[in-house]
N, C-alpha and C positions, 0 to 999 in steps of 0.2 A: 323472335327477331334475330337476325343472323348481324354476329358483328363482321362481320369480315367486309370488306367491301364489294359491292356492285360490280359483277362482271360483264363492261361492254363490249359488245360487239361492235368493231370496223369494218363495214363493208368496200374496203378497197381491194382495187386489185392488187397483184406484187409489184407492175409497174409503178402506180399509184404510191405504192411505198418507197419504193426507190428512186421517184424524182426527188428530186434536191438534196442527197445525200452525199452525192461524189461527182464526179466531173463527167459529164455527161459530153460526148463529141468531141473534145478537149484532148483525151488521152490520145489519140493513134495521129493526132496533128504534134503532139508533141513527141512522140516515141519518132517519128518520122523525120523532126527537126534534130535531134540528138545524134540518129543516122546519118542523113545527108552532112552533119559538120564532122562527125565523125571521121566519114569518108574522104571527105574536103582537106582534114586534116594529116590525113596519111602520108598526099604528095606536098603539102608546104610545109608538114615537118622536115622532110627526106629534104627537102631545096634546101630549108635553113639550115641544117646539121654540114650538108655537104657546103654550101656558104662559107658556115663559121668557120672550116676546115680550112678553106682556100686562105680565107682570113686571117688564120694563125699568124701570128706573129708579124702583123702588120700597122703602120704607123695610123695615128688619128687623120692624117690627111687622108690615106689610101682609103680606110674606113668612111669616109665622108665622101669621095669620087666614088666609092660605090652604092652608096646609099642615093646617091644625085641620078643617077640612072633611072628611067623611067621604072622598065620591068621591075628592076628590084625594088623601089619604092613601092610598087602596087602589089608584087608578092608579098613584103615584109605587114601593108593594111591589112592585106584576104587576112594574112596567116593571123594577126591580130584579131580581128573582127570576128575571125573562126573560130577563134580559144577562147577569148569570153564569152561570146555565142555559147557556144558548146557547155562551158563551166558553168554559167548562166542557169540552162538546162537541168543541169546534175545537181547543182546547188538545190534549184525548186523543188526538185522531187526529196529530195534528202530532207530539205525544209515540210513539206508536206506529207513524209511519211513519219518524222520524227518528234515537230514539235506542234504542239496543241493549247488548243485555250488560245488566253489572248495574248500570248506572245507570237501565235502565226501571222498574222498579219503583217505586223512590224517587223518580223524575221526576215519575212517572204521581201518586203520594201526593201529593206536594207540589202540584202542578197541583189535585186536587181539596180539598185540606186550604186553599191558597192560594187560589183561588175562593171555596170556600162562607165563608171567614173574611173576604172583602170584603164579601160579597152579605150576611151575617148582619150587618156593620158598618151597611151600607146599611140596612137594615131597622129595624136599633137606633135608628137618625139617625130615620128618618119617624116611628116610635113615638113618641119624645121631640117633635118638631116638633107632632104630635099632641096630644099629653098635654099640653103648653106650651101649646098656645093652647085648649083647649078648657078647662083649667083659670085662663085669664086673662079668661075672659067673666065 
């Protein structure tokens, strides 16, 4: 009698074996998102940089008459929206390549619960900057 164990045969295919192993259709939606904010972020970095510039050395008032302006309200959201987007993104994959067991999951929640509760803050903030100088004309 052989002690070694019984060797079976699986008749699957290699598809067969590599469903459910990884992300299957997932990946090129997200490499996809990571680009497009990527790119997004190129010209509302360059607006904000050149902004803060103009901005130097200017009073809390002037700061708040510019924030009250339509345009720049709605570039200061995109450019928010687009950096926790994006870090969002990077964060998951960084989560998903590095941590394992059962701290991924709760990793992974807190990454996106941690994100979207900065980026909602940020938004909160331009609203109010908003609503402040438009209601101080």
């Amino acid at each position: 009698m052989n002690a070694s164990a019984p060797h079976i045969e699986v008749m699957r295919s290699q598809l067969g074996r590599a469903r459910g192993l990884g992300a299957g259709h997932s990946g090129v939606g997200h490499w996809w998102a990571e680009r497009v904010t990527a790119a997004s972020l190129l010209p509302l970095s360059t607006w904000f940089v050149v902004q803060m510039f103009r901005l130097g050395g200017a009073d809390h008032a002037e700061v708040v008459k510019w924030g009250s302006k339509p345009v720049n309200a709605t570039m200061l959201i995109a450019l928010i929206i687009s950096t926790f987007y994006h870090a969002q993104l990077g964060l998951q994959v960084i989560v998903d390549d590095y941590v394992h067991g059962k701290a991924h999951l709760p990793t992974r929640l807190l990454v996106k619960i941690g994100t979207s509760l900065l980026g909602l803050l940020g938004v909160i903030a331009v609203i109010k900057l908003f609503v402040r100088g438009s209601t101080a004309k």
